[in-house]
C-alpha positions as CSV (number, residue, x, y, z in Angstrom):
1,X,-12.5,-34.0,-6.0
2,X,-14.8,-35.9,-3.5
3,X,-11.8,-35.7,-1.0
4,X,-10.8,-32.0,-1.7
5,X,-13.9,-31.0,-0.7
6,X,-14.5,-32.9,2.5
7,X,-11.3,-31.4,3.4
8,X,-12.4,-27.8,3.2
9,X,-15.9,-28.5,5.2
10,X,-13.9,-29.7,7.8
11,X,-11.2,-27.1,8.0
12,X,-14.1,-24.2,7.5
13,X,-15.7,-26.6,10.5
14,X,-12.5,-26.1,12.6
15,X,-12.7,-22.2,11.9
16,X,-16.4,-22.3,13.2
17,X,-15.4,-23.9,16.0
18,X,-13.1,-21.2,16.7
19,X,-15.4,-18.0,16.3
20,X,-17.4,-16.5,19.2
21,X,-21.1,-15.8,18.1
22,X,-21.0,-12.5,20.1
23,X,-19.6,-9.7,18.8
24,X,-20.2,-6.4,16.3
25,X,-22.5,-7.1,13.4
26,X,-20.4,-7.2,10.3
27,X,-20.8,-4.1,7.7
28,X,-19.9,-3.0,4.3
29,X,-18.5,0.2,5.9
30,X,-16.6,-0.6,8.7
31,X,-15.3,2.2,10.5
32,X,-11.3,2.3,10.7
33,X,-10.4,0.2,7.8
34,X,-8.9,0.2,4.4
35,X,-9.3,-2.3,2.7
36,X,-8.4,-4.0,-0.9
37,X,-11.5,-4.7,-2.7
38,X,-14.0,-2.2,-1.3
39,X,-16.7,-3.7,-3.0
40,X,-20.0,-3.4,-0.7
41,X,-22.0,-6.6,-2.6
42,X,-19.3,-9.0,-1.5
43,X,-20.2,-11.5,0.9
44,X,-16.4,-13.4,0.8
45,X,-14.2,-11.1,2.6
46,X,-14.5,-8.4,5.4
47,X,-14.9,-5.6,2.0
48,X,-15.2,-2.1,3.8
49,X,-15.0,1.7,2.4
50,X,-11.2,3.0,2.6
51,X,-10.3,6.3,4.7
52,X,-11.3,9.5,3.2
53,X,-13.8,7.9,0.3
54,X,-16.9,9.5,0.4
55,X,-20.0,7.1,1.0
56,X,-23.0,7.3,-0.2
57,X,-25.9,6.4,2.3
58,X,-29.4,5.8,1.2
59,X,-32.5,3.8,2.8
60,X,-33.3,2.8,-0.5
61,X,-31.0,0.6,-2.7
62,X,-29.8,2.1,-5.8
63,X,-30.0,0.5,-8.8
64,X,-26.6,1.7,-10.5
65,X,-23.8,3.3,-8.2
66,X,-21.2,4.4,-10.6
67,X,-17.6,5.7,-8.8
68,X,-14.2,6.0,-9.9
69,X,-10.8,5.8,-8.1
70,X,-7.6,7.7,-9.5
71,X,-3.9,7.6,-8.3
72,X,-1.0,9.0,-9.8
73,X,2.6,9.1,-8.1
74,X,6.4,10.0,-8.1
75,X,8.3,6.9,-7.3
76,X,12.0,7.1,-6.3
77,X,14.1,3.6,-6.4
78,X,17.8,3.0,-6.3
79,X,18.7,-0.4,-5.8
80,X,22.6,-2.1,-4.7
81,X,25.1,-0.8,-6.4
82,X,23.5,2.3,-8.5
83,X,24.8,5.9,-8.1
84,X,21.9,7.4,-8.5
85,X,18.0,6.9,-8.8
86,X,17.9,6.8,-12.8
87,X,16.2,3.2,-12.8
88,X,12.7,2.2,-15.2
89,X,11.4,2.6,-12.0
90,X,11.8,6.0,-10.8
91,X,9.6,9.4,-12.4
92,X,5.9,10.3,-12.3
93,X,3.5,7.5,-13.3
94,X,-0.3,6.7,-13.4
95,X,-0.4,4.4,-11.0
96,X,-4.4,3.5,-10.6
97,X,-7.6,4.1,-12.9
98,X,-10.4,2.3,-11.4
99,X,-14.2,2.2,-12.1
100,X,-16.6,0.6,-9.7
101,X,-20.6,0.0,-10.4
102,X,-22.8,-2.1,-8.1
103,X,-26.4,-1.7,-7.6
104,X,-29.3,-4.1,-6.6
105,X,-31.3,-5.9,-9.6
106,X,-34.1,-7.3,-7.5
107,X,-34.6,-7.8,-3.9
108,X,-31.6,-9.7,-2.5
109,X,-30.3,-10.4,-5.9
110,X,-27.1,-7.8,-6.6
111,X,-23.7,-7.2,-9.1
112,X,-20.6,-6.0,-8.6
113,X,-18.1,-4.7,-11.2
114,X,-14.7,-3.2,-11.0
115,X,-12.6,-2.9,-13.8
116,X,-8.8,-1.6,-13.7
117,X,-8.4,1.3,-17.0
118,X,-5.1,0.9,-16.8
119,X,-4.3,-2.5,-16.9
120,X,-3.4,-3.7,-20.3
121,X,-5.2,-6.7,-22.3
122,X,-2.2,-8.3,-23.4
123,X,-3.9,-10.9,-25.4
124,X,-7.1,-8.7,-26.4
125,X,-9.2,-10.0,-23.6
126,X,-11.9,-7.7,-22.1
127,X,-11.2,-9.6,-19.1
128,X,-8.2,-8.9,-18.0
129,X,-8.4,-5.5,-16.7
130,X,-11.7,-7.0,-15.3
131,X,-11.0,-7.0,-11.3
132,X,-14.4,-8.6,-10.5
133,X,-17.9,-9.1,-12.2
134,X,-20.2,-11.4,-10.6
135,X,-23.7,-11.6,-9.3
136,X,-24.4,-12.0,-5.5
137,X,-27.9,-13.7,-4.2
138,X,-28.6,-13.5,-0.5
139,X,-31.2,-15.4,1.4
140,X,-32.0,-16.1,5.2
141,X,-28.2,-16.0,5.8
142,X,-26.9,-17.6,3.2
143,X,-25.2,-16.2,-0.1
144,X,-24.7,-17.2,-3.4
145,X,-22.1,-15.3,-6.1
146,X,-20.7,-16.5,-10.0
147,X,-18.6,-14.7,-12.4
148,X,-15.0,-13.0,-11.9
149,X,-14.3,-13.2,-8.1
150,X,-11.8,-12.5,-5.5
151,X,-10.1,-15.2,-4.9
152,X,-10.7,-15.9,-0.8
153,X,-7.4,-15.6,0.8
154,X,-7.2,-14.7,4.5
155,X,-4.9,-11.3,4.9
156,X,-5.4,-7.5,5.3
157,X,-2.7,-6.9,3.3
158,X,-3.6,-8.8,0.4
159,X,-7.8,-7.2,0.6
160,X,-6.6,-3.9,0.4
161,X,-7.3,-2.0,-2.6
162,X,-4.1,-1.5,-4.9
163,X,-5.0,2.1,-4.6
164,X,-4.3,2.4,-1.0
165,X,-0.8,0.4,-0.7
166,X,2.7,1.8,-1.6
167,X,5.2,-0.9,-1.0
168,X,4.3,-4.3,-0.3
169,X,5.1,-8.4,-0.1
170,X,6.5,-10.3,-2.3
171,X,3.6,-12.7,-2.2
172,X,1.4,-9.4,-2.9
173,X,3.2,-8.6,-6.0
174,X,3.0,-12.2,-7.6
175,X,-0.4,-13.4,-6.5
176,X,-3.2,-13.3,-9.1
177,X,-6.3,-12.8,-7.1
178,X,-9.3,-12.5,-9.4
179,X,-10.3,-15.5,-10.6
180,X,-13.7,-17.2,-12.6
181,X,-15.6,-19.4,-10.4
182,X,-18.4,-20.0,-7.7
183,X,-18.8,-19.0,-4.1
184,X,-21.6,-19.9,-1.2
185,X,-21.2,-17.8,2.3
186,X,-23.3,-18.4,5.0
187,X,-23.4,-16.2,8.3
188,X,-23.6,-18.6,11.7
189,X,-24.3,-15.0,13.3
190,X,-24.4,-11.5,12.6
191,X,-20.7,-11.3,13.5
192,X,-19.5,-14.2,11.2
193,X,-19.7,-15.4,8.1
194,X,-18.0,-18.8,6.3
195,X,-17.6,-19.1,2.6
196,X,-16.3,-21.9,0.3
197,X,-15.2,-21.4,-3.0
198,X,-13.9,-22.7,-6.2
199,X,-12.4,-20.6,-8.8
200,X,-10.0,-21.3,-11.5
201,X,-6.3,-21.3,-9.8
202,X,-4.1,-18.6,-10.9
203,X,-1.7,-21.3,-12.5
204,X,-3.8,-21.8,-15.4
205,X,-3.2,-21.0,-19.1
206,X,-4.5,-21.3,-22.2
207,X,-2.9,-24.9,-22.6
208,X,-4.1,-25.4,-19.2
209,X,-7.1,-23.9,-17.9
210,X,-8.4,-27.1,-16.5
211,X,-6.6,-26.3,-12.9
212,X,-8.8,-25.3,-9.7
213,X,-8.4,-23.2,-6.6
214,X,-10.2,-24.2,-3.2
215,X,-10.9,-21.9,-0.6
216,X,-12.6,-21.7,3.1
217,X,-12.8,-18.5,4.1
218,X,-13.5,-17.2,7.6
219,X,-14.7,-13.1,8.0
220,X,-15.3,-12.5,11.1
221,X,-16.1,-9.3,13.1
222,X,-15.6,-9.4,17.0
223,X,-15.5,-5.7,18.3
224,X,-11.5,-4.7,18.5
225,X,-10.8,-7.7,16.9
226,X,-11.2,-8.4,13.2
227,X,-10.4,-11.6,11.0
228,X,-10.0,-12.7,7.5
229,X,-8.6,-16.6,8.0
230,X,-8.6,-19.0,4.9
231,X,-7.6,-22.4,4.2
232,X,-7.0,-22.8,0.1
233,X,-5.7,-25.5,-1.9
234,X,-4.2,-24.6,-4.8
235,X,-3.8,-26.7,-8.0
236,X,0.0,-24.9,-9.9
237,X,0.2,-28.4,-12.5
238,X,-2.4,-31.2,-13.4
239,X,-3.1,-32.9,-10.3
240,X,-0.1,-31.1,-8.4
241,X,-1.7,-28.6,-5.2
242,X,0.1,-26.4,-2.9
243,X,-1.9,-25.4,0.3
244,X,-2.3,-22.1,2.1
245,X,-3.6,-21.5,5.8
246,X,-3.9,-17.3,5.9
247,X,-4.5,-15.7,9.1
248,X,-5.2,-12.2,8.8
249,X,-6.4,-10.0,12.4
250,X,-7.1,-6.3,12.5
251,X,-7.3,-4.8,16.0
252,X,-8.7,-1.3,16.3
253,X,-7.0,0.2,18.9
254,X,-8.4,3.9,19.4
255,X,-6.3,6.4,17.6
256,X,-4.0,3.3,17.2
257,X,-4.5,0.0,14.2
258,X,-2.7,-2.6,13.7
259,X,-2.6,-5.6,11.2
260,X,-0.8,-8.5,11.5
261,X,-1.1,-11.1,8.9
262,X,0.6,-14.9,8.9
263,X,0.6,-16.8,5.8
264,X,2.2,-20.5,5.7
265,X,2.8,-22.4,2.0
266,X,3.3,-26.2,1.9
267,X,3.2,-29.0,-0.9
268,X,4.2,-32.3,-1.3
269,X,7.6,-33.9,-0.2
270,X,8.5,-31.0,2.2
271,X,8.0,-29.9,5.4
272,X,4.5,-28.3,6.4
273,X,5.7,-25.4,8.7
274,X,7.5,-22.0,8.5
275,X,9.5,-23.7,5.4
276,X,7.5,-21.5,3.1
277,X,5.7,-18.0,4.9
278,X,5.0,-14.6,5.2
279,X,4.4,-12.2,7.8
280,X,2.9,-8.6,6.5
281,X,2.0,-6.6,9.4
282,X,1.1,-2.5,9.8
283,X,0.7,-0.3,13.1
284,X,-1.5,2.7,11.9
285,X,-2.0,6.1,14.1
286,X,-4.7,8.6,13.4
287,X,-4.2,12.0,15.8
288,X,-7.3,13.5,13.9
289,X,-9.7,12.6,11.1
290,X,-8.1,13.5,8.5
291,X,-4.5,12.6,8.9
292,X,-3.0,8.8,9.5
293,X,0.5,8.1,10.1
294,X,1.8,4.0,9.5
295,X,4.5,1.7,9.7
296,X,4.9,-1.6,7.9
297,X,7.2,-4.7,7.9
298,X,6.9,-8.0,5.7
299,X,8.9,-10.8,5.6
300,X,9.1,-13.4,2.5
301,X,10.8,-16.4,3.0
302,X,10.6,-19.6,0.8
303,X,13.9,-22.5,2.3
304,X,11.3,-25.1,0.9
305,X,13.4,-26.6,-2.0
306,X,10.8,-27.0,-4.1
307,X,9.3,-24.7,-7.3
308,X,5.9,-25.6,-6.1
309,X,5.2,-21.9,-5.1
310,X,5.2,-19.3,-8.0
311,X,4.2,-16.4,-6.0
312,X,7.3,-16.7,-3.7
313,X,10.2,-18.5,-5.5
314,X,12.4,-20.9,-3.6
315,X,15.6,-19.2,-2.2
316,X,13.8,-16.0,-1.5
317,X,14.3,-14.4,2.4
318,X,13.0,-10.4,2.0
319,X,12.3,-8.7,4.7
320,X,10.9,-4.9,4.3
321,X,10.3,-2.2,6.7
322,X,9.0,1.5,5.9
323,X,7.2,4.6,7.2
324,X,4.4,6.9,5.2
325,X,1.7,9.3,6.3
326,X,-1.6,9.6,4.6
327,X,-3.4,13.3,4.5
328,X,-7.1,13.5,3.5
329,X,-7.1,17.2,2.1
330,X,-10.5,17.3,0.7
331,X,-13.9,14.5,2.2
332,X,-17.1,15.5,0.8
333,X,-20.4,13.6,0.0
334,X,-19.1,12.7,-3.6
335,X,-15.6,13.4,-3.7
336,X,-12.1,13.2,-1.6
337,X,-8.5,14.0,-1.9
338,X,-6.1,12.2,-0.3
339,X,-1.9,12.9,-0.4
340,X,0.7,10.2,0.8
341,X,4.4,10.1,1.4
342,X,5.8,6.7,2.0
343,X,9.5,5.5,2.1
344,X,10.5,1.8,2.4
345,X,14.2,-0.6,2.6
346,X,14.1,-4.3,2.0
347,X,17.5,-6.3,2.5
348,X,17.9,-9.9,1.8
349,X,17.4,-12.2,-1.4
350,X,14.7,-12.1,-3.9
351,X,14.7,-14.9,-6.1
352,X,12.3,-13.5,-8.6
353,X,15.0,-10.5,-10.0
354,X,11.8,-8.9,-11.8
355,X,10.4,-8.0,-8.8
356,X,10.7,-4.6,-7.8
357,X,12.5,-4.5,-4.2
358,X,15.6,-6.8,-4.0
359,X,18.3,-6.8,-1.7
360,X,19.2,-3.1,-0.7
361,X,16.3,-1.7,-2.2
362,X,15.2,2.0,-1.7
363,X,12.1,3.1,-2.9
364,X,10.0,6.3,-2.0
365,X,6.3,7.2,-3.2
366,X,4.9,10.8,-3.3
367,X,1.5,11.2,-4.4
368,X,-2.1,11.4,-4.4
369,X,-5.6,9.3,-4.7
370,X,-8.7,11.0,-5.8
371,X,-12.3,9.6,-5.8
372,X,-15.4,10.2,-6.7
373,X,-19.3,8.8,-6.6
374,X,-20.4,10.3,-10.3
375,X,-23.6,8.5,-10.7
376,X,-26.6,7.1,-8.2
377,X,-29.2,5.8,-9.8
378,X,-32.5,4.7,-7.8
């Protein structure tokens, strides 16, 4: 444990060494992003309001914020060899009940809670459908948070909200990212802030719980540029880890955006590099406010002969590559409507076959997010 540790001070050193101390301070509502867990307490990632939710803005903080998030879409997929798109996964379908409160309980001591209404508890756990609960306690710089957290994994991809992807990696679809644990964050400047974190890994069970994941995290905030870089050690069997080094970069661009994310996987007896690896990576366009155009690719590849990775199986080369537009049709102070249209085509292999795109996939996605702040309480 002892060594673990001393081996994520001096990785999060390396990423300190890295960072400028100039820059754009960072912000729970960063202009130009979408993001996964838009939760405005958190102090591990680079959290931000999505495109077209409305904010509420107060000097004073409230005590309760209540909101909710609602997506419902048609999905079209026909995979190799069908005639037709008459597959479990084509027809309407709820595809996101959320509902968010955060407030502050005492000066620089706040919550967080986000929990998914339509995510079933298979085993009659409350927790389950229980994105993140934790409290958060900053002082001069540093941070504190406990409870239900996201695990810290560098990637714009993978901090998105659910709500606001369509198509995505195959590490996306397998990773479990909220976890139980303990966090501490502290900012080196108002541009950058280093967190290191242990949570339960998302390898445990209930014969197992006893397995760890250790994370540095770096979120850092440099005017076009934007980073969310982790180094995390993974535990998937007793005393058996798998490491991760995540490099996610957002550059804002004027009208233009673009995300490129670079994830390398490595365990024992293999070698480190590009054996095990995604790359997710978007180019978003924005003519006006209230319309956004986008392209993505990802690429999932796993030659590492091991099953040390559950999240990307061994054998698996996917790439995916797709277009959709996003139109905000209603923004007001409480409430937004947002329509999307998004088609994507993977080709390759997918070694996990319960995995929604496969070789030859096509899959389309019509539909629309609403959201709403229903309750401020001061």
């Amino acid at each position: 444990m002892k060594r673990i540790f001393v081996s994520l001070f001096a990785a999060a050193s390396v990423l300190s060494a890295a960072a400028s101390t100039d820059g754009e301070a960072l912000s729970n509502s960063v202009p130009g992003s979408t993001t996964n867990n838009e939760d405005p307490n958190a102090g591990i990632m680079l959290i931000s309001e999505t495109e077209g939710e409305p904010v509420a803005i107060s000097e004073k903080p409230a005590y309760l914020n209540l909101s909710t998030v609602f997506r419902y879409d048609f999905h079209a997929t026909k995979y190799e060899g069908e005639k037709g798109y008459f597959t479990p996964n084509t027809g309407f379908r709820g595809d996101r009940l959320q509902v968010n409160m955060n407030g502050e309980i005492a000066n620089g001591l706040t919550y967080s809670w986000r929990q998914n209404l339509n995510r079933l508890n298979l085993d009659g756990g409350f927790f389950n459908s229980t994105d993140w609960l934790y409290l958060n306690y900053e002082y001069k710089g540093w941070n504190f948070q406990g409870g239900k957290l996201i695990d810290a994994i560098g990637g714009y991809e993978y901090d998105r909200n659910p709500a606001d992807l369509y198509c995505n990696s195959v590490f996306w679809n397998n990773i479990q990212p909220f976890n139980f644990g303990v966090s501490v964050g502290y900012r080196t400047s108002e541009a950058d802030l280093f967190t290191l974190q242990m949570t339960e890994s998302p390898e445990f069970s209930d014969k197992v719980r006893n397995l760890y994941c250790y994370s540095a995290m770096w979120t850092g905030n440099h005017g076009l540029w934007k980073t969310l870089w982790s180094a995390n050690l993974f535990e998937y069997a007793p005393d058996k880890y798998i490491s991760y080094i995540s490099l996610g970069n957002h550059f804002d661009l004027g009208s233009f955006d673009l995300e490129v994310d670079f994830m390398n996987r490595a365990a024992s007896h293999q070698t480190f590099l590009l054996k095990d690896c995604s790359v997710m990576s978007e180019l978003g366009y924005r003519p006006c406010s209230n319309l956004r155009t986008f392209a993505k690719f990802t690429y999932d590849k796993n030659d590492s002969g091991t099953n040390a990775d559950h999240s990307v199986l061994n054998g698996t080369d996917l790439k995916m590559a797709g277009l959709g537009v996003e139109y905000t049709a209603y923004k007001g102070d409480r409430s937004s409507v947002r329509f999307h249209a998004a088609v994507f085509h993977s080709w390759g292999k997918n070694a996990n076959e319960n995995d929604l795109m496969k070789n030859n996939t096509n899959f389309a996605s019509l539909g629309l997010t609403w959201r709403m702040n229903m309750l401020n309480l001061k």
